[in-house]
Structure formats: structure tokens, C-alpha cells
N, C-alpha and C positions, 0 to 999 in steps of 0.2 A: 174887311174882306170884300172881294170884288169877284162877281160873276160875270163872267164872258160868256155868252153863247150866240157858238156861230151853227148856220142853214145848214152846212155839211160838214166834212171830213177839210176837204181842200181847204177852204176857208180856214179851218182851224190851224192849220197846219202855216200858212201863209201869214195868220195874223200872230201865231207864235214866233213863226220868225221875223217878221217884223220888231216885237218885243224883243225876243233876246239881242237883235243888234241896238237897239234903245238903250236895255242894260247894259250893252257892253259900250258901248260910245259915253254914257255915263261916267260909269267907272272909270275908264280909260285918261277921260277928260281930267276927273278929280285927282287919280291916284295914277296915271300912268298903266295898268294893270285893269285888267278882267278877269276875278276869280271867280267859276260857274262848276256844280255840281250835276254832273250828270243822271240820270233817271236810266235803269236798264229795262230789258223786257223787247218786247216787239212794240209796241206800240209807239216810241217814240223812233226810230227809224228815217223812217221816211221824212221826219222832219228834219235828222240829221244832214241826209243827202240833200234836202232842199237846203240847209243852210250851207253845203259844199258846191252848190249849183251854182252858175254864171252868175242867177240872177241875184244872189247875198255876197258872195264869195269875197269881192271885193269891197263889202262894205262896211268890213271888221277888220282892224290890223289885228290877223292872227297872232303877230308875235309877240303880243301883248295878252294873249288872253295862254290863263292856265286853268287845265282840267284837272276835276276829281271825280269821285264817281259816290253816290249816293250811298250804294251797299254794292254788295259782288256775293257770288258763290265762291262755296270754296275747292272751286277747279282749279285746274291750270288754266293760265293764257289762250293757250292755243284752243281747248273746250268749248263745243259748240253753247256752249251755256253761259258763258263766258263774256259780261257785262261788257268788259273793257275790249275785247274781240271785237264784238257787235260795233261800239262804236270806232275801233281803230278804223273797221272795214268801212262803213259806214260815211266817214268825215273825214276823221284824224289825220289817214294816209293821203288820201284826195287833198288837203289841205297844207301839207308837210309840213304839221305840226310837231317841233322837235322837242325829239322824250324829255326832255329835262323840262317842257309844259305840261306832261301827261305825269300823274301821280294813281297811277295804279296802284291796287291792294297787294301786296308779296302774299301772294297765295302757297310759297312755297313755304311757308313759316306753320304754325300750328293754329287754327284758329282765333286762340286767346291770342298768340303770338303777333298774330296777323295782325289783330284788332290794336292791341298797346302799337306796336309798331304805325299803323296807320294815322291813328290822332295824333303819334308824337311828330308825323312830319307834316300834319295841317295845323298843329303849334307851330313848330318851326316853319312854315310856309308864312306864318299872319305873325309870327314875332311874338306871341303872346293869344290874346283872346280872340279867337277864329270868328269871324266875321264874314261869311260869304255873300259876292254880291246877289247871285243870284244861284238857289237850289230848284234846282227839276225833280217834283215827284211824280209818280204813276197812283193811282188808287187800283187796287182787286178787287173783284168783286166780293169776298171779303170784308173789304174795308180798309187793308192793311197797307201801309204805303212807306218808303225804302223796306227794311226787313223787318220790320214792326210791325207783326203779325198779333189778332185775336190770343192774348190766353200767357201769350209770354213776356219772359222778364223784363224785357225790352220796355214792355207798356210802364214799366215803373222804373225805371231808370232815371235817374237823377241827378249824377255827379258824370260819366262817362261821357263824352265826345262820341267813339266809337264804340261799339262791342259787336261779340258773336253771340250767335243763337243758333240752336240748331233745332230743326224745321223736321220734326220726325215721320208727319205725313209725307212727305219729300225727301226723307232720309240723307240729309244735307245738309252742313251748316252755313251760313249767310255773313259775311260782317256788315254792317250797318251803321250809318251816323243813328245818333239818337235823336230824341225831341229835344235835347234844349241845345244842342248844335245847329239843329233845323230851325231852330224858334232863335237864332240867333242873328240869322241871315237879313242882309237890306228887304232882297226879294224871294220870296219862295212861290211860285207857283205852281199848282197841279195842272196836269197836261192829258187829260183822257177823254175819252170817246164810246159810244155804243150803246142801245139800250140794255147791254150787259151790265153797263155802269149805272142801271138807272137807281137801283133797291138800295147800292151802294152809296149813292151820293144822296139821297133821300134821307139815311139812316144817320150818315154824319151830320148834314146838315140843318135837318131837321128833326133828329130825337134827340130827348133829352139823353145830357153826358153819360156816358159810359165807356170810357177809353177800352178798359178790357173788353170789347166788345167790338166796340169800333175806332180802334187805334188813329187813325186820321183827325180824330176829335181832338189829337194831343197839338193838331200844328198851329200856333198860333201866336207868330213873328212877335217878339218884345217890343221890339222899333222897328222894325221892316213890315214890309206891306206883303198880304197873302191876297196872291188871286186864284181864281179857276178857268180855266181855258176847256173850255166843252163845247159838246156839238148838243142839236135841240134833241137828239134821240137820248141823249146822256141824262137830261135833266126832267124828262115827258113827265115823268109821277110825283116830282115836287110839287107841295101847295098855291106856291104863291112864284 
């Protein structure tokens, strides 16, 4: 595991994108192909636009690279809540990246539906055992990171790629890669900020295990490398 912390917000955000074109020029090189899992929420945003900006734009063959998305609500599309919204608006369209790269959740299926349906086309995307190059997570303050939330089933999950959960303080169910999808990946990096995140990153990183607790304790790449991309407000109440 590798700890990043940058002075500010900018910084962080600049040296992420820097990183993801690394991974994607990587991949590319080896395989032809950049397959990256997207992180929802607000917080990663604004990195997306920077990586849609002048100054990245041209330094990735888009048409090489294919999106997925970490987890999603289960809204429609169009839903302001709406993982894959966010980042269509975001990048995707700026970038005119075509649908047949973008691998959104069919949220119009049933949740469980949703969920079978989505692993089966990240098997059939990887021909077999899915292998991403690079997963973008978020951490909550919580602790929870894609939909693998404190307390639920998710946290013991073992055999699934995908599943649903439903989120009852939120009254909403979520689909979600799992931990051994996520622990399967080349690179997976966490991508957060703020001393909102400080109690949170504290808890993972430095209490003893307890997934049910603090689910983010579960990430930890087989063969691939896990880093953290934080700012110094992020990390202020760590020991060392």
C-alpha cells in the first residue's frame, strides 16, 4: 500500500490525473485497451473535468479506453443521483466517448437483476476472470467505499463480482462491485479529501480489522497495487 498526500485539493486532483493517464498509457501499451472503474459521488468530479480539459485531453487515446462504474443507485439515467449522469456530464460527453466504451448498470432491470446482468457483462468484457486495470474508490465517512456499507451483506461477500444491497437509512438500493472484484484489479486507488475523511481514514488504516465496521479494510489488491490519493487535511489525526 502507498500513501500519497498532497498540500491541497488542486494538487490532489492534478497528481490523480497525472496517475490515471500513467495507467492508462500502461495498459494501452500492453493490451491495446484501458479498462478503469469509475468512483461516483461528488467528490471525484472535478477530476473528471480536469481529465476532459486541454491540458489531459489529448494525452489518452480515448478510444481505447472502456468505462465502468464502481456501484450506481438504483435510479434511472437521467436521476440526479445518478453515478453514470454525473460522470457522462462530467467527461464522457466532452470527450465523445462512444456508448459501446461506457458500460452502465441497466437500472431498469430489478436490482438483483441489475446486479446478475452487470457482472455478466464485465465476464464477457475480460473473456473470463475480470481483471481491471485500474478501480477508483471514494471512502465515507463511514468508512464505506463503492456500496459496501458498515453492517451489510456486502461486507461478507465472497463468491459475487456484483450484488445489490439495499441502503435502508437511504431508502435505496445500490449495485456494487464487491471486495474480491476490487482485490482483483492491477490498480485500485482511493481518491478522497477533507478533514471529514480524517476519523475515517484513521480507522481503516490504523485499527485493528474489522470489516464490519469499516468495510474499506476489505481492499487489498491480490497482485495489483493499492494506493491512496489524499490531501494533508485527510490524513491530520494519523499516528505516524
Amino acid at each position: 500500500m502507498k500513501l500519497n498526500v498532497f498540500e491541497n485539493i488542486d494538487a490532489l486532483y492534478f497528481a490523480f490525473a497525472d496517475f490515471f493517464v500513467e495507467c492508462a498509457h500502461t495498459a494501452i501499451t500492453a493490451n491495446g485497451k484501458f479498462s478503469v472503474a469509475l468512483s461516483g459521488g461528488s467528490s471525484p468530479k472535478k477530476l473528471y473535468e480536469l481529465l476532459a480539459s486541454e491540458a489531459y485531453e489529448k494525452q489518452i487515446d480515448w478510444t481505447k479506453v472502456y468505462f465502468f462504474f464502481g456501484d450506481e443507485r438504483d435510479v434511472a439515467h437521467s436521476h440526479p443521483d445518478s453515478n453514470y449522469l454525473m460522470a457522462k456530464n462530467a467527461f464522457l460527453d466532452t470527450l465523445n466517448i462512444k456508448a459501446d466504451h461506457i458500460f452502465a448498470v441497466d437500472t431498469s432491470l430489478s436490482p438483483a437483476d441489475a446486479a446478475l446482468a452487470y457482472q455478466q457483462s464485465i465476464i464477457d468484457f475480460f473473456k473470463g476472470q475480470p481483471n481491471f486495470d485500474l478501480i477508483l474508490l471514494g471512502l465515507g465517512d463511514d468508512a464505506h467505499t463503492a456500496s459496501i456499507f458498515p453492517g451489510t451483506h456486502l461486507v461478507s461477500e465472497k463468491t459475487a463480482l456484483v450484488k445489490e444491497v439495499y441502503l435502508a437509512d437511504k431508502a435505496v438500493y445500490c449495485i456494487s462491485f464487491t471486495a474480491p472484484l476490487i482485490n482483483a484489479a492491477k490498480n485500485v486507488s482511493f481518491f478522497t479529501f477533507g478533514a471529514n475523511k480524517a476519523d475515517a481514514i484513521k480507522a481503516v488504516l490504523e485499527s485493528p480489522t474489522d470489516v464490519l465496521k469499516y468495510p474499506a479494510q476489505l481492499i487489498a489488491p491480490i497482485n495489483g497495487q493499492l494506493q491512496w490519493f489524499v490531501d494533508q487535511a485527510a490524513v491530520a489525526k494519523l499516528s505516524q
